[in-house]
C-alpha positions, 0 to 999 in steps of 0.5 A: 500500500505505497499509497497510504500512511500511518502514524503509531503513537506508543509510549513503549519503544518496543511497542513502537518497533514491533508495530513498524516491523508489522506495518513496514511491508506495506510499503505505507509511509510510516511516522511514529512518536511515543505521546499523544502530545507530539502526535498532536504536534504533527496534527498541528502541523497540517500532517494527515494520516490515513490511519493514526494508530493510538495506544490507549494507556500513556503517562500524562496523556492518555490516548482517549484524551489526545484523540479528544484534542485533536478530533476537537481540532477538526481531524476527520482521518481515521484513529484506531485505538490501540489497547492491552486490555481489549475486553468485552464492552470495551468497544463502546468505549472507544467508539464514543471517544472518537475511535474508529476501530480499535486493535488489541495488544500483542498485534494480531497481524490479521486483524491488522490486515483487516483494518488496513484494508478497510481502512486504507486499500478499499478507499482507494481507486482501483486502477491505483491498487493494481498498480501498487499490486504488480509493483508488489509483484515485480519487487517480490521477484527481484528480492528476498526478504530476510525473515528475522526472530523478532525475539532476538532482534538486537534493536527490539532487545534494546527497546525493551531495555529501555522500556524496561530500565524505564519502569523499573525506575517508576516501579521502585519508587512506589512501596505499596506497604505504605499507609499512604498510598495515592491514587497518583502512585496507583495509576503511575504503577498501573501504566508502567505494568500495562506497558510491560505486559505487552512488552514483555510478550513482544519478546516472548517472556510470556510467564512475566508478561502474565504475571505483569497482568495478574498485577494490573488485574489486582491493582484495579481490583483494589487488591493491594494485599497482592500487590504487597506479596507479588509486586517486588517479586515481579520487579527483581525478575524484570530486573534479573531479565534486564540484567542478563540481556546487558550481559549478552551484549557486553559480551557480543560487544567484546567480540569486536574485530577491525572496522570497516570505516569505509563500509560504515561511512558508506551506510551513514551517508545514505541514513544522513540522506535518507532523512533529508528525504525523510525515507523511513525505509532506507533507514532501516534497511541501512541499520539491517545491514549495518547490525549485520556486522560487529562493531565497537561499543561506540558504533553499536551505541549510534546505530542504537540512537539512530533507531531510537530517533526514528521510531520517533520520527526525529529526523533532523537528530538522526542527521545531526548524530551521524554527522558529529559521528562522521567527524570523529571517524 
């Protein structure tokens, strides 16, 4: 679908690079942001999108009050919810704050399939879908597509540490053995857990991303008696999880050999080109090829932070960061 485009706004970094890796085939453009308050930006800014995808539970704004801004700005594209908690009845729910769909987490790529093309393929003149279908066709038998284990993806690994290091951090300042628990701690919990449970399925921890479940399910039950007993047991095993994935890459970064400066000048000047353009897909076909290789600590450290910035669509920081690193070489 060459011709349609999508924006993903998730505040989970691993939820934004799954959902890139499920939609890039389409060949959509792609842009992604991880709040509601930048995807009100891009709003703002005149952008329109054939489909905004938004995740329902954020920090500071949650996806139904950022869709209610920007649907009281005018935007009439459609806005599909993206939920971890799809439960029955929930529908109305959505559909009364101004969703038109909604899709629940982890993605199940038919139903992704489904709202795609309803969504997008069937708003479409026909002669423009069969001429996007045998462009389809003629790249198809041109090239192979390199399938990849996305639970041992260097670039997911390296969002859900984030993720990951970023709910610890909420998750240890809240002691629910205190008297005077507020609703603002619950609801900080509630968010950093309901993040990790499908994070944590992404990678295909399915044990923790269940007990990350079991503890959103007694924290909205008003079960704080649990919460007790099985939350810091739920934290040092995130934290344990956590801490034998940096192992894994320290130990990966020590096998590094002589660098190929001239191969990776090569592929950072056509990211630093690509980002001009604001080409998604060439981007990430050059951090493929560039994660392919061993590198040093340092550059394995940039290729990291030109994925972070464009699962955030940042491209003039993606610029910048090559540009200072291309001095240096």
């Amino acid at each position: 679908m060459p011709y349609g485009s999508v924006l993903i706004v998730d505040d989970v970094e691993t939820n934004l690079y799954v959902a890139r890796g499920l939609l890039t085939p389409y060949g959509l453009k792609i842009d992604s942001v991880n709040s509601g308050f930048k995807a009100i930006e891009l709003i703002k800014e005149g952008n329109n999108y054939d489909i905004i995808f938004m995740d329902h539970m954020m920090p500071k704004m949650d996806g139904i009050e950022a869709t209610k801004i920007i649907r009281n700005m005018g935007y009439l594209g459609y806005i599909v919810a993206l939920t971890a908690n799809a439960v029955a009845g929930q529908s109305d729910m959505f559909f009364n704050s101004g969703f038109d769909d909604f899709i629940a987490k982890p993605i199940d790529m038919r139903h992704l399939n489904n709202i795609l093309n309803k969504l997008i393929r069937d708003k479409q003149k026909p002669d423009i879908v069969e001429a996007a279908r045998k462009q389809s066709i003629d790249n198809s038998q041109k090239h192979t597509s390199k399938i990849t284990d996305i639970s041992v993806d260097p670039q997911i690994i390296e969002a859900f540490i984030n993720d990951a290091n970023k709910s610890i951090s909420v998750m240890e300042s809240i002691n629910f053995n205190k008297s005077s628990l507020t609703d603002d701690d619950k609801n900080m919990y509630d968010i950093e857990v309901h993040g990790m449970k499908s994070a944590l399925a992404n990678i295909g921890k399915h044990e923790l991303s269940e007990n990350a479940f079991k503890l959103e399910m007694a924290l909205k039950n008003g079960n704080i008696e649990l919460m007790k007993s099985d939350a810091p047991v739920f934290l040092d095993s995130l934290r344990e999880l956590v801490n034998n994935m940096d192992a894994k890459k320290k130990f990966a970064n020590l096998r590094t050999k002589d660098e190929d400066e001239l191969y990776l000048s090569e592929k950072l000047l056509s990211i630093k080109t690509a980002s001009a353009d604001y080409d998604v897909k060439t981007i990430n076909d050059r951090i493929t090829e560039l994660r392919d290789k061993t590198w040093s600590q340092s550059t394995n450290n940039l290729i990291s932070i030109i994925a972070r910035y464009l699962l955030n669509s940042d491209f003039e920081m993606i610029a910048e960061v090559v540009d200072k690193y291309l001095e240096n070489l």
